[in-house]
RONU-313697 format. One line per 10 residues: their letters; for each residue x, y, z of C-alpha. Coordinates in nm, 2 decimals. Layout:
<recs>
A = X:Y:Z; ...
</recs>
This chain:
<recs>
XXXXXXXXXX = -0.25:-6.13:-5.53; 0.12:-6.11:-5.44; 0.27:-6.35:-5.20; 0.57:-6.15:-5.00; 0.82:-6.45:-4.90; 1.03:-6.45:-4.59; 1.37:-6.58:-4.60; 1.32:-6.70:-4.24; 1.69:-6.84:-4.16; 1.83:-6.52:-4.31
XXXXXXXXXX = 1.65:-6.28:-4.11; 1.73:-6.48:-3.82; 2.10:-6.44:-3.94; 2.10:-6.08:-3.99; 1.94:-6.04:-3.61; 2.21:-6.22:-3.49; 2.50:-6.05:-3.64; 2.30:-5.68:-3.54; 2.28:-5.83:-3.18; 2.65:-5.94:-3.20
XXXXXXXXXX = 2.81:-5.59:-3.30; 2.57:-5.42:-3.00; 2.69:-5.65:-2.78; 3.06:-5.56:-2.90; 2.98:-5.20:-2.91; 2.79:-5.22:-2.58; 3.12:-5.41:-2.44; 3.34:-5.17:-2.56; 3.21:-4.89:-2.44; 3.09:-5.00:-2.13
XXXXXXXXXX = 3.36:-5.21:-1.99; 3.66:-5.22:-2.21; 3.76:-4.83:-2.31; 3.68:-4.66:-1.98; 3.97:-4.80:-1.77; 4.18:-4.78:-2.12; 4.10:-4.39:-2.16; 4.13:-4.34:-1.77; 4.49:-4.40:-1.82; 4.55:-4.21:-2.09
XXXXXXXXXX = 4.35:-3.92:-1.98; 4.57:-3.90:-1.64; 4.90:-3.93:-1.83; 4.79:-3.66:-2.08; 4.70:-3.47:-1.82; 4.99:-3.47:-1.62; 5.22:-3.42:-1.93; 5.02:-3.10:-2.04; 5.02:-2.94:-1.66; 5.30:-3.09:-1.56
XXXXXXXXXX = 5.19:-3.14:-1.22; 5.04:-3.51:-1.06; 4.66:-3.61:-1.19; 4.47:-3.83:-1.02; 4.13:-3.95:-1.22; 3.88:-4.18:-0.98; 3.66:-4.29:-1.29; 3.60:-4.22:-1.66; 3.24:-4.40:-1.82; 3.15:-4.43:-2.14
XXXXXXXXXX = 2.75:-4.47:-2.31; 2.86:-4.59:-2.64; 2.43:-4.61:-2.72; 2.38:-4.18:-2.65; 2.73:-4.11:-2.71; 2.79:-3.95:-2.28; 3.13:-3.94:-2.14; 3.18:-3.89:-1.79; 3.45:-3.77:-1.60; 3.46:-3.82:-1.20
XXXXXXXXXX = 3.68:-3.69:-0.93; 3.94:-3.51:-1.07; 4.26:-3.42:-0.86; 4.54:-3.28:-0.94; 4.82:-3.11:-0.71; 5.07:-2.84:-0.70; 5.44:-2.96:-0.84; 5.57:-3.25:-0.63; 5.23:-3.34:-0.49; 5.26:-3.05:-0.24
XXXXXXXXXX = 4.90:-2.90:-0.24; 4.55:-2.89:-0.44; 4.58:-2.71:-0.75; 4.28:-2.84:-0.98; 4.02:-3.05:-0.91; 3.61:-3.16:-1.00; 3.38:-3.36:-0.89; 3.20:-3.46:-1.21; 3.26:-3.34:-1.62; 3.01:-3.53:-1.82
XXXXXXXXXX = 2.96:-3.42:-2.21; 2.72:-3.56:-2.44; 2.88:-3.58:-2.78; 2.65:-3.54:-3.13; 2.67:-3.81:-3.39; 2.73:-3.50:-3.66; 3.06:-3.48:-3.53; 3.20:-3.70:-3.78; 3.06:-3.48:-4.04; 3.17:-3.16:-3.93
XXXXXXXXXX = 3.53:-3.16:-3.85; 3.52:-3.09:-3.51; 3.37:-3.20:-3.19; 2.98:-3.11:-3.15; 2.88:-3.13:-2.80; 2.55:-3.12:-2.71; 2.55:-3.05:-2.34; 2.86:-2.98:-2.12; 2.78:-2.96:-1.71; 3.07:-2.92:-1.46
XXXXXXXXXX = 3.02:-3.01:-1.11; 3.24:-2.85:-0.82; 3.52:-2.73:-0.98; 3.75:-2.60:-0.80; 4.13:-2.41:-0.84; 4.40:-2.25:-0.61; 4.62:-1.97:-0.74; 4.92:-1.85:-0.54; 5.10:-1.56:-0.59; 5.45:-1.61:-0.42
XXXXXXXXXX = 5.71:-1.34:-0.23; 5.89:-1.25:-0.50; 5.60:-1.21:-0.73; 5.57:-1.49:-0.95; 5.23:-1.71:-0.92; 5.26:-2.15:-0.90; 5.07:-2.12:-1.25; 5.39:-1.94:-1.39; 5.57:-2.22:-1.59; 5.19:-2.30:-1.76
XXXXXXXXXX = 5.18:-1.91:-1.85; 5.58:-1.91:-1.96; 5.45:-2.21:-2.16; 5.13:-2.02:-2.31; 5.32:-1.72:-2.41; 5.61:-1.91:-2.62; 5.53:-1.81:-3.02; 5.34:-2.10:-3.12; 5.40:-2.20:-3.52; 5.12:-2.10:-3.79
XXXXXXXXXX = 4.81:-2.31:-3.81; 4.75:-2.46:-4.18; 4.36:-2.48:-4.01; 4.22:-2.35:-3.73; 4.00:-2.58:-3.46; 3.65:-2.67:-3.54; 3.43:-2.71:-3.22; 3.08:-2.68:-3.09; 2.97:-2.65:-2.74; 2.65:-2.63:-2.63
XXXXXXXXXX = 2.47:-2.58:-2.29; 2.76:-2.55:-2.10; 2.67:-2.52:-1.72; 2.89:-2.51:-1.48; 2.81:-2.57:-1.10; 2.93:-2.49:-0.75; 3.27:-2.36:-0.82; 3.54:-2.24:-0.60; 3.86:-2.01:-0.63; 4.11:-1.95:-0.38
XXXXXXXXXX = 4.38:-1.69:-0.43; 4.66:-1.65:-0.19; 4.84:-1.35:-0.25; 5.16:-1.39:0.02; 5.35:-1.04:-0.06; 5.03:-0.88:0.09; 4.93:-1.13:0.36; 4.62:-1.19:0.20; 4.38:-1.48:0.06; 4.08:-1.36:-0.13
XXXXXXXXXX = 3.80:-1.62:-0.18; 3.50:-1.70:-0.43; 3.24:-1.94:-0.37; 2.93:-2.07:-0.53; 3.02:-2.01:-0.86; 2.74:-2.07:-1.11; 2.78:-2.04:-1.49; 2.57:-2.10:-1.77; 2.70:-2.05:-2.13; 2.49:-2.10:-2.42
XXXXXXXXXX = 2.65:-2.23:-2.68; 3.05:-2.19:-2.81; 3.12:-2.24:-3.13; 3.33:-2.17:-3.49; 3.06:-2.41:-3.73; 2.77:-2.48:-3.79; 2.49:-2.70:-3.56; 2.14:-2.72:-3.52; 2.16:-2.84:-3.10; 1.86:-2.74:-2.91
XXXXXXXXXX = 1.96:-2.44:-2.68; 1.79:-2.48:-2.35; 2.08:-2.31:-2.15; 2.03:-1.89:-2.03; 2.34:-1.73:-2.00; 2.38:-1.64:-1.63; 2.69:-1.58:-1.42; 2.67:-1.62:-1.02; 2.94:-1.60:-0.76; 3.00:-1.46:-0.39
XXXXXXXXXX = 3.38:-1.22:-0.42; 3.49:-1.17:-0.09; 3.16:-1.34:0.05; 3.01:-1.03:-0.17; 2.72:-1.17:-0.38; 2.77:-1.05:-0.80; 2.54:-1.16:-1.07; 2.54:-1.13:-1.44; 2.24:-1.25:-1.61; 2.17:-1.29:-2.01
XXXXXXXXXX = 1.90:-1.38:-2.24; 1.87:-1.58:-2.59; 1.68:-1.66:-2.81; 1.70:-2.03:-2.87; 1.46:-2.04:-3.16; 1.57:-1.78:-3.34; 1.77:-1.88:-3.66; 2.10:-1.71:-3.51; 2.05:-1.83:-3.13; 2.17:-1.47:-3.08
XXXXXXXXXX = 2.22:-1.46:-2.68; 2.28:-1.13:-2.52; 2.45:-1.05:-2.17; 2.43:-0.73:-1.98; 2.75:-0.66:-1.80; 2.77:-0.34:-1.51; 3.01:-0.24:-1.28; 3.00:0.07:-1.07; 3.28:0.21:-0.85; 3.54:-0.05:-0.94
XXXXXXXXXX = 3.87:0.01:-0.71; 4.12:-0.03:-1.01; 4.45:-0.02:-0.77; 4.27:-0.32:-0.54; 4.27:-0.53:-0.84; 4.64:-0.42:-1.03; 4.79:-0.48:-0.71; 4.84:-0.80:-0.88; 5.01:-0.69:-1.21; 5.37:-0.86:-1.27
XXXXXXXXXX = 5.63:-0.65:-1.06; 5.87:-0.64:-1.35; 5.62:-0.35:-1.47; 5.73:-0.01:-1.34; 5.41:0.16:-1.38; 5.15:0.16:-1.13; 4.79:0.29:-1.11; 4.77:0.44:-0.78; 4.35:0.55:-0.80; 4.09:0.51:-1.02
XXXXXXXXXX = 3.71:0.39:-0.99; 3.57:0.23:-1.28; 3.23:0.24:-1.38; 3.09:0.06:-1.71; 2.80:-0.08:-1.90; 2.88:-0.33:-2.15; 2.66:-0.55:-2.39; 2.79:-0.87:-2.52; 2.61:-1.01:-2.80; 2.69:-1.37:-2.96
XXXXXXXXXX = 2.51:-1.47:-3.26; 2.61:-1.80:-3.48; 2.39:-1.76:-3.82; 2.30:-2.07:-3.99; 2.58:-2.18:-4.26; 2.76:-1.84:-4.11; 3.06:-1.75:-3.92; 2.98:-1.68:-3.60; 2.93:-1.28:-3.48; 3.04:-1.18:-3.09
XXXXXXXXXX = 2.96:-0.78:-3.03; 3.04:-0.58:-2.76; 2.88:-0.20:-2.70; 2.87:0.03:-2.44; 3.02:0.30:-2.22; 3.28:0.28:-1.96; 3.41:0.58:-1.77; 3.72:0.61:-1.52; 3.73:0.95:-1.23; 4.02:1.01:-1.03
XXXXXXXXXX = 4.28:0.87:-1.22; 4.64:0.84:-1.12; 4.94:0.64:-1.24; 5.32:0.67:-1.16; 5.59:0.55:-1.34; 5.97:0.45:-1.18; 5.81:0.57:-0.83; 5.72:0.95:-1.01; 5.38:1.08:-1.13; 5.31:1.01:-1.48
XXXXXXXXXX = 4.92:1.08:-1.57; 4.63:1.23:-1.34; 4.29:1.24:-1.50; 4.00:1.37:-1.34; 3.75:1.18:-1.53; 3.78:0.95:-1.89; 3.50:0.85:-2.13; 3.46:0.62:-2.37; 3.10:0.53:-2.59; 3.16:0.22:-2.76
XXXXXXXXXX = 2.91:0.18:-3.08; 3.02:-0.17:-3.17; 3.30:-0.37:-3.17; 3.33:-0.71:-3.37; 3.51:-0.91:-3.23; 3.56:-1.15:-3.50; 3.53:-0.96:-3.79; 3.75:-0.68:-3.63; 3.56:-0.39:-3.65; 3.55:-0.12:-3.42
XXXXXXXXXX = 3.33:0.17:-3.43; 3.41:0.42:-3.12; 3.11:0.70:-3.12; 3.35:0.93:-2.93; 3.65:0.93:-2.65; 3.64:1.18:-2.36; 3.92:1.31:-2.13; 3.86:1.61:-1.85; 4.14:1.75:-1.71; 4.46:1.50:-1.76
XXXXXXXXXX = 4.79:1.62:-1.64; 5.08:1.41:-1.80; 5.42:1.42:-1.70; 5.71:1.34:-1.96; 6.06:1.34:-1.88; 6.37:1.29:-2.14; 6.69:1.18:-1.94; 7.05:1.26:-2.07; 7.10:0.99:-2.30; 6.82:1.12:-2.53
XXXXXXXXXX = 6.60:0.87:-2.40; 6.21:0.84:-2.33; 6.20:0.60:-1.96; 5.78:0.57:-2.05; 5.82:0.45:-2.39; 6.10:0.23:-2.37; 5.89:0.06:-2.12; 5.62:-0.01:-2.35; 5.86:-0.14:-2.59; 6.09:-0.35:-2.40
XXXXXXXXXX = 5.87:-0.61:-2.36; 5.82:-0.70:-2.70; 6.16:-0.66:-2.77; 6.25:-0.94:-2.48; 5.97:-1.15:-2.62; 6.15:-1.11:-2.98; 6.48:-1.18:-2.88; 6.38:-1.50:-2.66; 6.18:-1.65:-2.98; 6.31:-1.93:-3.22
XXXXXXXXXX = 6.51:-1.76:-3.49; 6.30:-1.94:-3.73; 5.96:-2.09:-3.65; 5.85:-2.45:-3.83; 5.67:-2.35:-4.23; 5.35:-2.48:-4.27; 5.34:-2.76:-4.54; 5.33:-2.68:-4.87; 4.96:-2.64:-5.07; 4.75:-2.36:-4.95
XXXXXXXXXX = 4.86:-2.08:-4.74; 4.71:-2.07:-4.40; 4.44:-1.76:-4.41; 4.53:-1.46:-4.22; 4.29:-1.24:-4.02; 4.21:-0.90:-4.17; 4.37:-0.60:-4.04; 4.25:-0.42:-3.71; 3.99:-0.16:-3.84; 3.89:0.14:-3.56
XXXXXXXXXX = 3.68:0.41:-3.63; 3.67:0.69:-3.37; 3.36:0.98:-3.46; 3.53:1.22:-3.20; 3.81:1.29:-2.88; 3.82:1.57:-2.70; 4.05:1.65:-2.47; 4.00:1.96:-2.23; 4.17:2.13:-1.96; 4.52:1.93:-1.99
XXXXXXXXXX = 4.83:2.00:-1.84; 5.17:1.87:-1.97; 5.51:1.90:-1.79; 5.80:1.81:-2.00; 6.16:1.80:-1.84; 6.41:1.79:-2.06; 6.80:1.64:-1.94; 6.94:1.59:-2.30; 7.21:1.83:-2.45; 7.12:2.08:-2.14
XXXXXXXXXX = 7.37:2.21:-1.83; 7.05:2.27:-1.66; 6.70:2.08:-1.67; 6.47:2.26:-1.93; 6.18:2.29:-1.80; 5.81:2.34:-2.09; 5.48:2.30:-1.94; 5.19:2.32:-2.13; 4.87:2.47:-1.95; 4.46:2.45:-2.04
XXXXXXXXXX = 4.51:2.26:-2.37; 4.22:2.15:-2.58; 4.22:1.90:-2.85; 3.97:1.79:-3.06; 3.99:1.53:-3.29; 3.69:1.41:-3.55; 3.64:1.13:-3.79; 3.96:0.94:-3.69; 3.99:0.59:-3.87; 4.30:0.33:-3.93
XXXXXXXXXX = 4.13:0.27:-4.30; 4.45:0.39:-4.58; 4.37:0.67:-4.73; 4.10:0.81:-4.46; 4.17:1.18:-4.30; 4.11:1.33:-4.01; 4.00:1.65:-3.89; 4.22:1.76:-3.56; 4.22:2.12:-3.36; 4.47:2.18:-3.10
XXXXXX = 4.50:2.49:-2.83; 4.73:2.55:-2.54; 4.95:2.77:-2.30; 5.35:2.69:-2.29; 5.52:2.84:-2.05; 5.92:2.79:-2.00
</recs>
């Protein structure tokens, strides 16, 4: 028979040091770090938006590892207006977190959000120094951020928009989202959120709803996305005025599916497929017509968005009249628009950006690959005018062309068939 011996005063030693670093713990985290990280959550804050932050309460469960965020305020520059502002961000942080490089997040819910955007008279918006900031080139990343968040839900959300060039303040209420998961590693959190997007534009009701499979080894989630008669010029009203093309008509109608998958020990997979189509299509250029359609197709197979894939089963265009003018100089107005932009942004960045430390080279994402199956093009008109090297402006239309391309792809080495027919007239 074997006598099992119990070192009585140890034990009772042990209990008490366990019991001493909970109470620590619980101290910590209950009492000690909240006002701590309060502080440094408001200055952060306002150093990142550079606008005032106000935070009524930050609390901490050190035992189930919850953070919770309360009344959130933050105003325009110089403490003029609202800008940003919640009533409650709690997140419930995984243990596994350690081990994985990265924030795991088991649950994210936002309570009354809520954000006012401005655009002013001479068309800039009160976000414009935060999207100056955003677009400055930003040095290359030895590694890119880890994170996983899960059941993200986010309730009772508000926008207001105050557009003052047109007089007008457009308004969305009751804004109701529900997000899955979002992630870049691995995790095996329970998915108990349905993707789901609610909102009233306008005091117009819109819904987007989803479905996933939570206990399916990829949590694949898919979301069905619709629009009919979308009044494109309503909404690029808003486009930067330092743009001198304008869409003057155009409804858009399209059917999109998003599916995200995140396979086990995998990279994570987001695909989009579907059709979208745009009738009655007009767009000016310097104040003068510069492409009519009467109706544009696309079918999109699949596009992935991560691995950067894109299979296009075929592009359609009926009847597009396109107007292209050359002015004395030799020069192209409608191009150079599309490339003085990038040239600005070149000649605005550093001459030489900060190197990555030395070891191994930061991985670079693989080319762009497209693959079209077929475009057609029928009944299209082009007007050319021509002002270089000319007393006179020359004037070459093009009437009832037709093109046809087939088996288009940006792979090297990949050919392409292509059939072309038209009228010129001088």
């Amino acid at each position: 028979m074997v006598t099992l011996r119990v070192n009585r005063p140890l034990v009772r030693r042990i209990l008490i040091v366990v019991a001493g670093v909970l109470a620590i713990w619980a101290i910590l985290g209950f009492l000690v770090l909240p006002p701590i990280l309060r502080g440094v959550a408001e200055r952060k804050l306002s150093e990142a938006l550079h606008r005032p932050v106000a935070l009524r309460r930050l609390s901490l469960n050190p035992f189930t590892l919850l953070a919770t965020l309360e009344g959130l305020d933050v105003k325009e520059k110089g403490g003029k207006g609202p800008f940003l502002s919640f009533d409650l961000l709690a997140m419930n942080l995984e243990a596994i977190s350690i081990f994985r490089g990265g924030p795991v997040v088991r649950s994210v819910r936002l309570t009354k959000p809520s954000i006012t955007l401005v655009r002013n008279a001479d068309g800039t918006y009160n976000v414009q120094d935060l999207l100056d900031e955003a677009a400055k080139p930003k040095p290359p990343s030895e590694k890119p951020l880890r994170f996983s968040f899960n059941n993200i839900q986010i309730e009772g959300g508000s926008l207001d928009f105050d557009d003052k060039p047109e007089s007008t303040r457009h308004q969305i209420r009751d804004i109701t989202i529900g997000i899955p998961f979002l992630s870049n590693i691995p995790s095996k959190v329970e998915i108990t959120t349905q993707p789901v997007f609610h909102a009233k534009v306008n005091g117009a009701p819109f819904d987007l709803r989803g479905s996933t499979k939570p206990f399916s080894p990829t949590h694949e989630t898919t979301v069905h996305f619709d629009l009919t008669d979308l009044d494109l010029p309503y909404y690029l009203a808003y486009v930067p005025k330092e743009y001198p093309s304008r869409i003057t008509s155009g409804r858009l109608d399209t059917k999109l599916e998003l599916t995200f998958a995140q396979p086990g020990g995998g990279s994570p997979r987001l695909l989009v497929s579907g059709t979208t189509a745009v009738r009655n299509l007009a767009a000016t250029f310097g104040g003068k017509p510069a492409l009519a359609c009467e109706r544009f197709e696309a079918v999109l197979a699949s596009f992935d968005v991560f691995g950067r894939k894109a299979r296009v089963s075929s592009l359609k265009v009926v009847a597009p009249e396109i107007w292209v003018r050359r002015d004395k100089e030799g020069r192209h107005p409608i191009l150079e628009a599309f490339i003085a932009p990038a040239a600005k942004a070149a000649a605005k960045a550093p001459a030489k950006l900060p190197q990555p430390s030395p070891g191994k080279p930061p991985a670079q994402a693989p080319p762009l690959l497209v693959e079209v199956a077929q475009i057609g093009v029928e009944r299209g008109t082009i007007h050319h005018v021509e002002l270089s090297d000319t007393p006179q402006p020359l004037h070459l239309d093009v009437h009832d062309f037709a093109l046809s391309v087939k088996d288009l792809s940006t792979a090297p080495g990949k050919s392409a068939g292509l059939e072309f027919s038209g009228k010129a007239e001088t």
